[in-house]
C-alpha positions in Angstrom: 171.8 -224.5 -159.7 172.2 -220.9 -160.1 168.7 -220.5 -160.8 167.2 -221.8 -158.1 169.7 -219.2 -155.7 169.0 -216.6 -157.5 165.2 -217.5 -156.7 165.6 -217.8 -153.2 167.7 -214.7 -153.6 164.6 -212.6 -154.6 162.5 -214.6 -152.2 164.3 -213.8 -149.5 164.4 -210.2 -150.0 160.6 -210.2 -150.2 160.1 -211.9 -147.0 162.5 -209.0 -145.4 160.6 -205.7 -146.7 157.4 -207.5 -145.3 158.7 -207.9 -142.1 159.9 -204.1 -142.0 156.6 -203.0 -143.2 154.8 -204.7 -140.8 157.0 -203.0 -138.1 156.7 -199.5 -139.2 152.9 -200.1 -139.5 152.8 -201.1 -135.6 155.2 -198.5 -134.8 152.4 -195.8 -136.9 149.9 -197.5 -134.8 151.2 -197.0 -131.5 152.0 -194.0 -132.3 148.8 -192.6 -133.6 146.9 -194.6 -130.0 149.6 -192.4 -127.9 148.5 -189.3 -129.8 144.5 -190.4 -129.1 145.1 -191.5 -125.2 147.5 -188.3 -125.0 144.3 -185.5 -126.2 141.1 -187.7 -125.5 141.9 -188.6 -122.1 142.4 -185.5 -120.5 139.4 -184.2 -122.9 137.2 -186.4 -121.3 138.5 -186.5 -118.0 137.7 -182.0 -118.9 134.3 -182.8 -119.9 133.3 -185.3 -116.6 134.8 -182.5 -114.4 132.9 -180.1 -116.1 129.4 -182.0 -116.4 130.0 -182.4 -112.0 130.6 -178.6 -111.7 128.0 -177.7 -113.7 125.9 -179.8 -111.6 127.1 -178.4 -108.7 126.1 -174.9 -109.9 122.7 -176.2 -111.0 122.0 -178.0 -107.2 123.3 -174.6 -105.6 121.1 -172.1 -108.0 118.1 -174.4 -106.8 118.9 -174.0 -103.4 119.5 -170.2 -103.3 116.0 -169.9 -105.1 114.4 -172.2 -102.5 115.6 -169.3 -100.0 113.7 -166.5 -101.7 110.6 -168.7 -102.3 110.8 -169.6 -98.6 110.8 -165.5 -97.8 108.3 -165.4 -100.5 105.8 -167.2 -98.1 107.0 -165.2 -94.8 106.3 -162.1 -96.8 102.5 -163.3 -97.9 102.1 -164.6 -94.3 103.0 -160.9 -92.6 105.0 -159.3 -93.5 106.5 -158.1 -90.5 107.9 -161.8 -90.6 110.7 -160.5 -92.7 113.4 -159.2 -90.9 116.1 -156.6 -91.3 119.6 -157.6 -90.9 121.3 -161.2 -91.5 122.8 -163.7 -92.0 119.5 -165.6 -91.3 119.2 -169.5 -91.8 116.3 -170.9 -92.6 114.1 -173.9 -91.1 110.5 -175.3 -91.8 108.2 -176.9 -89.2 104.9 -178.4 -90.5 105.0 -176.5 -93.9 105.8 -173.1 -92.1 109.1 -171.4 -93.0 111.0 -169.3 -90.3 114.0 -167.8 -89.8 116.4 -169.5 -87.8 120.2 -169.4 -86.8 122.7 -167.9 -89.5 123.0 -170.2 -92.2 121.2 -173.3 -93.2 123.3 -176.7 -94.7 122.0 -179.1 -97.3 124.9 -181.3 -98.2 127.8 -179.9 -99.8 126.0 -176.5 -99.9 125.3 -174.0 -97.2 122.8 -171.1 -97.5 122.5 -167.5 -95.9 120.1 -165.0 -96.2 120.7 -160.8 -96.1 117.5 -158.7 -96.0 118.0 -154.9 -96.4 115.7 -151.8 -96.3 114.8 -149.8 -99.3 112.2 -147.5 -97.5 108.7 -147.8 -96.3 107.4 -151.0 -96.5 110.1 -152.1 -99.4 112.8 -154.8 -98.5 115.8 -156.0 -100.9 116.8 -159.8 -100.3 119.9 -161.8 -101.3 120.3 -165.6 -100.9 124.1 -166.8 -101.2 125.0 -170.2 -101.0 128.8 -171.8 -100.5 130.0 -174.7 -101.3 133.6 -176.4 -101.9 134.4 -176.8 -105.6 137.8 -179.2 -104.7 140.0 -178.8 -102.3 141.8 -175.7 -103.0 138.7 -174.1 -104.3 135.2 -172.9 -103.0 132.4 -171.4 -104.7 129.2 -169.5 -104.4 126.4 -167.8 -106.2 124.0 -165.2 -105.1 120.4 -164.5 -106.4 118.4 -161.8 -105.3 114.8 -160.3 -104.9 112.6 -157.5 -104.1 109.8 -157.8 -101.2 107.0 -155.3 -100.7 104.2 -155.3 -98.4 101.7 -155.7 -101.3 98.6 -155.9 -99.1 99.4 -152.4 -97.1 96.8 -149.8 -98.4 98.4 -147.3 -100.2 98.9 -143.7 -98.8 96.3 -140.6 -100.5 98.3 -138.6 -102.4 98.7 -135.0 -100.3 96.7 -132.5 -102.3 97.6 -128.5 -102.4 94.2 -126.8 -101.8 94.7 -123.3 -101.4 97.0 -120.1 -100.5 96.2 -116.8 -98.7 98.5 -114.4 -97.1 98.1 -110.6 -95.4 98.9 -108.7 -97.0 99.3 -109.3 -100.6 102.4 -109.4 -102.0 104.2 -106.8 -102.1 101.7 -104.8 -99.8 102.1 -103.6 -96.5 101.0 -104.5 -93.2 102.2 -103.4 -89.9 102.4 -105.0 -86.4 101.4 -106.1 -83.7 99.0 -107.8 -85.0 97.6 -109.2 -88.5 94.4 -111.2 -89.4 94.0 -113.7 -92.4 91.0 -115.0 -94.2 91.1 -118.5 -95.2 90.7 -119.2 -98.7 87.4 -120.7 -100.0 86.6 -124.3 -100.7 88.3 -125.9 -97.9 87.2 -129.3 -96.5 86.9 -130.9 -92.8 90.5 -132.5 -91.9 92.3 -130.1 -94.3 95.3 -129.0 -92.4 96.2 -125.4 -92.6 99.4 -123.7 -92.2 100.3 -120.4 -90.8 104.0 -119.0 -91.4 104.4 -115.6 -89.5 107.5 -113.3 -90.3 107.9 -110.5 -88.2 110.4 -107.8 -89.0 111.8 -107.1 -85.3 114.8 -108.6 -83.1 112.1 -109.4 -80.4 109.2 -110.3 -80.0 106.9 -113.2 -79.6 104.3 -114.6 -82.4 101.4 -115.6 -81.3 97.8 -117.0 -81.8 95.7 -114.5 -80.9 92.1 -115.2 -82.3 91.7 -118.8 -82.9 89.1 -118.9 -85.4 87.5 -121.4 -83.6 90.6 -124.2 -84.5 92.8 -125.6 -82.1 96.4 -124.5 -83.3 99.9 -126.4 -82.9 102.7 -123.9 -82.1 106.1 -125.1 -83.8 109.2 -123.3 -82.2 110.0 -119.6 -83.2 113.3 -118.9 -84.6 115.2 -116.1 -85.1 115.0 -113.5 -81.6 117.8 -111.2 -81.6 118.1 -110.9 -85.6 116.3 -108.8 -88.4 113.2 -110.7 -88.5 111.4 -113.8 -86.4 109.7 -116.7 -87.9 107.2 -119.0 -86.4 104.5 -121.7 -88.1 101.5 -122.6 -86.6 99.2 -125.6 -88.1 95.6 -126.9 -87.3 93.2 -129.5 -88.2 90.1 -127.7 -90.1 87.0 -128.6 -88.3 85.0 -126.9 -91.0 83.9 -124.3 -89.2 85.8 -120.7 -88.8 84.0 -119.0 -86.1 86.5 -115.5 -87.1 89.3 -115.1 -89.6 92.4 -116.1 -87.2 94.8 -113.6 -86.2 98.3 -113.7 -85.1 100.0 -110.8 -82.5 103.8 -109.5 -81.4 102.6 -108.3 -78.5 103.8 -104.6 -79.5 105.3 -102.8 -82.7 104.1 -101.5 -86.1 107.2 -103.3 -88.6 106.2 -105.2 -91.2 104.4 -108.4 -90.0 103.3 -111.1 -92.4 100.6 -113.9 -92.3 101.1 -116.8 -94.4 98.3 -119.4 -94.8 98.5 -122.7 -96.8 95.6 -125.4 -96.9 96.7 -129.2 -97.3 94.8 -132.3 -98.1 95.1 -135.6 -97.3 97.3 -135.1 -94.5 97.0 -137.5 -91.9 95.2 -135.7 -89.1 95.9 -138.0 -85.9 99.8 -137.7 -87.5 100.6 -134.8 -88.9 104.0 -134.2 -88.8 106.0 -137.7 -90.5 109.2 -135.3 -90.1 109.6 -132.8 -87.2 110.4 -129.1 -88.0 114.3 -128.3 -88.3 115.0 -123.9 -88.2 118.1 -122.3 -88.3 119.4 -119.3 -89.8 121.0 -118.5 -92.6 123.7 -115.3 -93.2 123.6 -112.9 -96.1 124.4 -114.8 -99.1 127.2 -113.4 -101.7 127.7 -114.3 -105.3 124.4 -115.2 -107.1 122.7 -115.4 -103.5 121.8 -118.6 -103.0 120.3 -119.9 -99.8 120.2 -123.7 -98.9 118.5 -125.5 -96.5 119.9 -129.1 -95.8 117.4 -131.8 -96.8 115.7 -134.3 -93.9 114.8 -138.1 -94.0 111.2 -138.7 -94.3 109.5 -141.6 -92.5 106.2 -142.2 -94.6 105.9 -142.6 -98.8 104.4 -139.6 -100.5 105.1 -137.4 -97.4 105.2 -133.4 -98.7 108.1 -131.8 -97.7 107.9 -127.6 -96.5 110.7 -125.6 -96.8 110.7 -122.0 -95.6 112.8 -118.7 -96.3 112.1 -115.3 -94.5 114.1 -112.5 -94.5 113.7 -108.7 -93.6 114.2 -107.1 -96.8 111.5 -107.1 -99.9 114.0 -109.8 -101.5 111.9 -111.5 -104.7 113.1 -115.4 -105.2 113.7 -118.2 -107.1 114.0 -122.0 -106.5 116.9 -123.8 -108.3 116.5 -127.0 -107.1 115.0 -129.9 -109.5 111.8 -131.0 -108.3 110.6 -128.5 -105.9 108.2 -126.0 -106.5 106.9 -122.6 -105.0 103.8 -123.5 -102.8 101.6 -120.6 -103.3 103.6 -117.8 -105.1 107.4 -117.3 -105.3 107.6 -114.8 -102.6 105.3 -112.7 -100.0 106.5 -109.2 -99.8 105.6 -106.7 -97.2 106.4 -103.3 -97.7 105.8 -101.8 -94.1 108.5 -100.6 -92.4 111.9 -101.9 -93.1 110.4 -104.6 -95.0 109.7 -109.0 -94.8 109.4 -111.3 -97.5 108.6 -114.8 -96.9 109.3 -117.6 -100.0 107.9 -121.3 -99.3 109.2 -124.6 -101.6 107.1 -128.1 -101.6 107.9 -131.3 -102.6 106.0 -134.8 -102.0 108.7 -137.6 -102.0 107.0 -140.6 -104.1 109.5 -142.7 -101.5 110.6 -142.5 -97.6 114.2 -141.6 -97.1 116.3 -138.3 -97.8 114.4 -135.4 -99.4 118.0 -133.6 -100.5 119.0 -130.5 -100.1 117.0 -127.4 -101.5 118.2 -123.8 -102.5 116.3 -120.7 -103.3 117.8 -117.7 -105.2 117.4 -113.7 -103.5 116.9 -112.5 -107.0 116.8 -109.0 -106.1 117.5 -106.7 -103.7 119.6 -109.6 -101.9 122.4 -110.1 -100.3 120.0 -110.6 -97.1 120.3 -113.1 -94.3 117.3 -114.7 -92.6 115.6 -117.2 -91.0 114.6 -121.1 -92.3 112.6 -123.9 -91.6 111.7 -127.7 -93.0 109.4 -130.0 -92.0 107.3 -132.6 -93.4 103.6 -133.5 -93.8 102.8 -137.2 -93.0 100.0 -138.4 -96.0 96.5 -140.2 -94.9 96.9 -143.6 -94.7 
């Protein structure tokens, strides 16, 4: 009798730890599914949110590059088609793109369209397109594109020919009036370039022998002062019947004729930048005198910058990219003394040339009279 207790004793007691062990095991696996649900569920619900904005950004990348393959086509059409400014939308009509309105909307995504100038015949274009990520959030992306106007024939490169002045430098030559021969080798349609510095307060410079060409007369500058300056330019039509000459009227000071010979100018449009005079006061310290820089209208345009004084001053340029047309200075001895100094340079693109300074190296300290203008290349 106390055997068969003691047996149902034991069994019982191994029925119990079953039971508990089958518990704890349910408890360990609810536990571990919480832990799963708890990190995979947002994990996933991460990953589908990120798969849809990723999509998003995908949808709207393809639409902003639709936009600059649709100015892509205006651009090969005419370029003129392409205009500055924005927003622009855009719309299609039998295969032909336009732009229309300020935006255009595809969906969830709406598209707009900048176009900005970098110059002659260059254009910079940006295609942005919006969209709402959720509601508390929008998004955009912005891709962007060079257009130039490929089939446009390229300007000829302005050539330097030639130089001559009277008198030599650092010679002398007295008013009121001076000659010049033109240098050798020059070509029908070369442009030439007279610069006259005349070492009076009065006084007004002149053509007076044409040399058979038909001569522009720019403005004079500088009546009332040490010295006058006045440029003159002409269309070479090969044939000098004299040397040209230049007169004051009356006086014997120092009077100086500059010639320059230019190729490749355009001869129905010779000035792309109008000439811009002024003058400048004696300079102090190391002597530098600066002429402010204009905006040019045409690619490879040659830029002429001119310093005359009434003193034998000898000079240097200091500013990167400029260089002496002819030599660094024309002195003239007679009298009270002139020199003339004359900086070139051809900007490769259209837009602001900078500033430009030349130094009085010696006997300076003297003010003077300026000019800039530029030279519009053949087409």
């Amino acid at each position: 009798m106390k055997v068969k207790l003691l047996q149902l004793t034991v069994r019982g007691l191994s029925l119990t730890n079953k039971r508990a062990f089958a518990l704890i095991d349910v408890i360990l696996g609810a536990s571990l599914f919480l832990i799963i649900v708890t990190f995979a569920v947002p994990a996933l619900l991460y990953g589908q949110e990120s798969t849809r904005l990723s999509g998003q950004r995908q949808r709207a990348v393809v639409y902003a590059e639709e936009g600059l393959e649709a100015l892509r086509n205006l651009r090969d059409a005419n370029f003129s088609n392409l205009s500055i400014g924005g927003p622009y939308g855009l719309a299609t009509s039998s295969g032909v793109w336009s732009l229309n309105g300020t935006s255009t909307t595809d969906g969830e995504f709406t598209r707009q369209i900048l176009i900005g100038n970098l110059g002659t015949d260059r254009l910079i274009a940006t295609s942005t397109v919006t969209w709402r990520q959720n509601e508390q959030r929008s998004n955009s992306i912005s891709l962007s594109t060079y257009f130039t106007n490929w089939e446009k024939t390229l300007n000829m490169p302005i050539e330097i020919v030639a130089s001559a002045s009277n008198p030599a430098d650092n010679g002398t030559r007295g008013g009121p009036t001076a000659s010049i021969t033109p240098p050798s080798g020059l070509q029908i349609g070369d442009v030439i370039i007279l610069i006259v510095n005349y070492r009076s307060s009065s006084g007004n410079i002149s053509i007076l022998n044409t040399g058979g060409q038909t001569w522009t007369t720019l403005s004079q500058v500088g009546s009332g002062t040490t010295n006058i300056l006045r440029i003159f330019y002409t269309v070479y039509n090969g044939t000098w019947s004299a040397d040209p000459s230049v007169t004051v009227g009356s006086g014997s000071t120092a009077l100086t004729v500059l010639m320059h010979a230019l190729r490749n100018v355009d001869p129905n449009n010779v000035l792309d930048v109008p000439q811009t005079t002024g003058s400048f006061s004696a300079p102090s310290g190391l002597r530098d005198v600066t002429i402010s820089g204009i905006d040019t209208i045409t690619d490879n345009a040659l830029i002429l910058a001119v310093w005359a004084t009434g003193d034998d001053n000898t000079w240097g340029i200091q500013t990167l990219g400029w260089s002496n047309l002819g030599l660094a200075q024309y002195r003239n001895l007679s009298g009270s003394d002139s020199s003339i100094s004359t900086a070139y340079k051809i900007a490769p693109l259209a837009g602001a040339s900078g500033n430009v300074t030349n130094r009085q190296l010696t006997n300076g300290g003297d003010a003077g009279r300026r000019a800039i203008l530029a030279f519009k290349p053949k087409p």
